[in-house]
N, C-alpha and C positions, 0 to 999 in steps of 0.2 A: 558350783554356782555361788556368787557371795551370798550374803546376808542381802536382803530386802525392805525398802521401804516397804512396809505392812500396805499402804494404796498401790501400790505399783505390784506389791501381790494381789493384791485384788484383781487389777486390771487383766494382770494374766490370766488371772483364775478364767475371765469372762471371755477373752481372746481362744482359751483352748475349751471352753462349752460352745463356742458358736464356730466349731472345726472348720475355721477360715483355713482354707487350701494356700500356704506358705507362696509365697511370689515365686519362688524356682520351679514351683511346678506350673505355672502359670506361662501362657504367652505373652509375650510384651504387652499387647492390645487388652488382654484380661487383668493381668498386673495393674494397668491403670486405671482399670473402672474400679478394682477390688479397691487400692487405694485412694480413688477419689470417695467411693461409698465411707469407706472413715471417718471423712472431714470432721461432719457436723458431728457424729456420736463421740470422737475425741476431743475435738478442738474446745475452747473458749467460744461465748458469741462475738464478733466482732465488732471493735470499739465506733465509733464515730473519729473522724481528722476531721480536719480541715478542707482535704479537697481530696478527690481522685480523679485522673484521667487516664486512660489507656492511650499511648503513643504508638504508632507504627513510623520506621526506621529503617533504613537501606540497610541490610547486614550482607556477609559473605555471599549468601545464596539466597537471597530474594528479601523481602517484609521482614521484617525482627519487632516482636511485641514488648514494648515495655507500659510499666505501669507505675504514676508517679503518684506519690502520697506525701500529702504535708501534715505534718502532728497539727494536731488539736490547738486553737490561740496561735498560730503561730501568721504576722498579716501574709496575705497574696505577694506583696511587693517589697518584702524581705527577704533579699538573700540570706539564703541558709545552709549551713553545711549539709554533707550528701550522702549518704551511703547506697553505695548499688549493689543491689543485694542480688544473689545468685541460689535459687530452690535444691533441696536434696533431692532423691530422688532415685540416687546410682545411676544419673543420668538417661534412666529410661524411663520413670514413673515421675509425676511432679509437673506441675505448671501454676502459672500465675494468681488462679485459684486454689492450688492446694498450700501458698505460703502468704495467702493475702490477710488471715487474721494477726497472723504475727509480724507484720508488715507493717501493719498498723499500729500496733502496739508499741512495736519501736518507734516509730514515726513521732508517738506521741509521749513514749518516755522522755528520749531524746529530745523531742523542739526540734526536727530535723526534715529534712527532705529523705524520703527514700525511695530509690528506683529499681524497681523488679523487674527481672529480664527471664522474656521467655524464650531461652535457648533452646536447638535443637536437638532433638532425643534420638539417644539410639536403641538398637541396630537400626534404624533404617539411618540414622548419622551416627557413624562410630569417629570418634578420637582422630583427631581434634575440633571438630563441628564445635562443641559445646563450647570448646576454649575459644575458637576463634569467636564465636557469636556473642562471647561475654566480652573480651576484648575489643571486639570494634561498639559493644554498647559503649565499654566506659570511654571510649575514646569521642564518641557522638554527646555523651552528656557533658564530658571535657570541654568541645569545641562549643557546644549551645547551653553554655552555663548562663549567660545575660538571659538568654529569653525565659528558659528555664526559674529565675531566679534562686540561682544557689551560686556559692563560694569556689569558682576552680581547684582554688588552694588548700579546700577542705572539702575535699573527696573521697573516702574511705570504703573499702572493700569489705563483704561479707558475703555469710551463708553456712549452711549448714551441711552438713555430710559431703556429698557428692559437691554441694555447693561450696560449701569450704575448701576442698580441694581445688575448685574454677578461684577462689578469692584468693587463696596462698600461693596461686600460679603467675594471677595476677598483679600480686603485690611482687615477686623477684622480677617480672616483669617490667615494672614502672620502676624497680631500682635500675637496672640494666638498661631504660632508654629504650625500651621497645613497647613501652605503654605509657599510659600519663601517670604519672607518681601518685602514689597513695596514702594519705598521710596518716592511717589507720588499720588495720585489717581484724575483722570481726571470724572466727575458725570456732564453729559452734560443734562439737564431736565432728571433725574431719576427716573426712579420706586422703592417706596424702602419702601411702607407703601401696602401691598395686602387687605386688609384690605378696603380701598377702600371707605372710610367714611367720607370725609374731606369734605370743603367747593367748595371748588374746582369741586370736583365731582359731586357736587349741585350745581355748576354756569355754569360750560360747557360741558353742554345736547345735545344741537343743534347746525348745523349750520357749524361747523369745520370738519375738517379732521380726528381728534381723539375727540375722544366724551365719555364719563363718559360709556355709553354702547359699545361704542370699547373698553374700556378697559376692562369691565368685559368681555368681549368676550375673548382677550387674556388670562387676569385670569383663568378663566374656565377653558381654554384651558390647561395653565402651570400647574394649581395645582387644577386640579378635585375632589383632597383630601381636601375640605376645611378647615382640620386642620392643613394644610401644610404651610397655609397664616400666619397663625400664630408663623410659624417657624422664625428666624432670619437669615438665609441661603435663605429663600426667601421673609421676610419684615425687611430688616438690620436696619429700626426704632427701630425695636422692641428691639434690641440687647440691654442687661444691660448696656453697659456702651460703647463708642467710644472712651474712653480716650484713648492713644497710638495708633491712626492710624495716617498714615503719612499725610503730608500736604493735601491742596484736593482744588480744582479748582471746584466749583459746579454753574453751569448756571441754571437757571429755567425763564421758561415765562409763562406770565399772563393769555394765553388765551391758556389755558391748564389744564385739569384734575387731572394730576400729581403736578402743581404749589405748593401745599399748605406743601406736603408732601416735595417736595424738598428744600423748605423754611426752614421748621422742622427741616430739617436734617443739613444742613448749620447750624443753630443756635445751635443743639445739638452740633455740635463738636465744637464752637467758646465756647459752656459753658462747654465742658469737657476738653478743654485747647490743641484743634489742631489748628493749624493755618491754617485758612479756607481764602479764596477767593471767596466772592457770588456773582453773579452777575445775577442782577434781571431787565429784560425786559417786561414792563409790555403789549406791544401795541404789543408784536409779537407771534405765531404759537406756537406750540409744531412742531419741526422739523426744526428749522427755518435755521441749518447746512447746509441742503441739498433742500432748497429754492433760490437757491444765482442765478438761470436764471431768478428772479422773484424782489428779494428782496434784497437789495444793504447791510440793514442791516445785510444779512448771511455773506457777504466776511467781514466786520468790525469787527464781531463777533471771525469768524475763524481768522481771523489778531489776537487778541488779543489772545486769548487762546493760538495758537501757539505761541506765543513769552512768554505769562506767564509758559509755558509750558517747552523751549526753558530754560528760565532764570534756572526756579526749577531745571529740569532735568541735565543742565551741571553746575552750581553752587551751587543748593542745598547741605544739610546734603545727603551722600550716608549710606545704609544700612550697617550694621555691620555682 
């Protein structure tokens, strides 16, 4: 186990006195009250924006929920850049409430538009539901950017874990002409290798929150087909080549299963010639966004992405 931020020991400490029953052991249906019950004892309280609305959307398989949020100061009738942001979760736990305080927070670092999409979870939708449900969102905020009021041209992806993996699928995506282009992508500790055989996955066993066997738990869950893991739609490592996807802001942390792949993937596209942003914490959580009642490092963390976020999104190159 590495070294530790001293709060993030703490957290533990308190995590393994209240013998919360690990999500593998759990049913999908329990998995998610366990981690909705979370929220409030982990999270930040939730900032004030500008505006919120809940939207419902034709997707693949019926209604698709999204939720738009405008930073704080920022007027109604200003186009604004976008980010459509995609929930962790391992695709089975997570929705629009369990990533709406940091939703906002970036909303508000940024000066931005952000849209939350609430995809469909599996097993009862295994691979590629999620994918498809996040790809015909951004395709629907794409088409209704006027009404909306935001920038076509500056539309950027994100998310976090499970959700980063939906955002890095859909940024090779929008390079290849099979989605609308992104001229950002936000991969906050990623899943993006299913595959599930790294170093990482052999060092954090025990002990955490997410655990090498919570992950094959989600796994399992998302892609029952195990020759789907091998697909590049659900391990975007795997993809021939990342050259031409747009910028990318990728956080990963050390005490994490996911760490080694998210590392990978940073380096892959700093060598296929994207301009990458890695930022590498080695003494903190996998979650460590939505630890901030616990651990001072999450609001410094969220500080900096939104504003790296902020910069890309209203100065960067915009899509063509």
């Amino acid at each position: 186990m590495p070294i530790l931020d001293p709060e993030v020991q703490v957290l533990l400490d308190l995590v393994r006195k209240s013998a919360r029953p690990p999500f593998e052991a759990l049913s999908p249906e329990a998995a998610r009250a366990a981690y909705a019950a979370s929220w409030d004892i982990m999270q930040s309280p939730a900032q004030e924006v500008a505006s919120t609305r809940d939207i419902g959307i034709a997707g693949p398989a019926g209604e698709l929920q999204l939720r738009v949020y405008r930073g704080a100061g920022t007027p109604a009738d200003t186009p604004l850049p976008c980010l459509v942001f995609l929930h962790g979760g391992g695709w089975v736990i997570g929705n629009l409430e369990s990533h709406d305080r940091l939703c906002r927070r970036l909303a508000n670092l940024a000066r931005i538009c952000v849209i939350a999409v609430d995809y469909r979870l599996a097993p009862e939708h295994a691979f590629p539901a999620a994918l498809d449900d996040s790809a015909a969102a951004l395709q629907w905020v794409h088409d209704n950017a006027s009404a909306l009021a935001i920038l076509p041209e500056r539309i950027a992806v994100g998310g976090d874990s499970a959700g980063g993996n939906l955002a890095a699928v859909l940024a090779l995506m929008g390079r290849d002409g099979n989605a609308p282009r992104s001229m950002f992508q936000l991969l906050v500790y990623p899943v993006v290798d299913l595959r599930a055989q790294s170093d990482s996955y052999r060092a954090i066993s025990a002990g955490v929150p997410l655990t090498a066997s919570t992950m094959h738990y989600f796994i399992g869950h998302y892609t029952p087909q195990e020759a789907d893991r091998l697909d590049w739609r659900a391990s975007p490592l795997l993809a021939q080549s990342l050259a031409g996807t747009p910028p990318a802001l990728v956080l990963t942390v050390g005490i994490d299963p996911l760490c080694d792949e998210g590392r990978a993937y940073a380096q892959r596209l700093h060598d296929e010639g994207v301009r990458v942003n890695a930022l590498h914490l080695n003494d903190q959580l996998h979650g460590l966004l939505s630890q901030g009642n616990f651990v001072r490092t999450s609001h410094l963390v969220t500080d900096y992405i939104g504003a790296v976020l902020g910069d890309a999104m209203h100065k960067g190159a915009a899509t063509r």
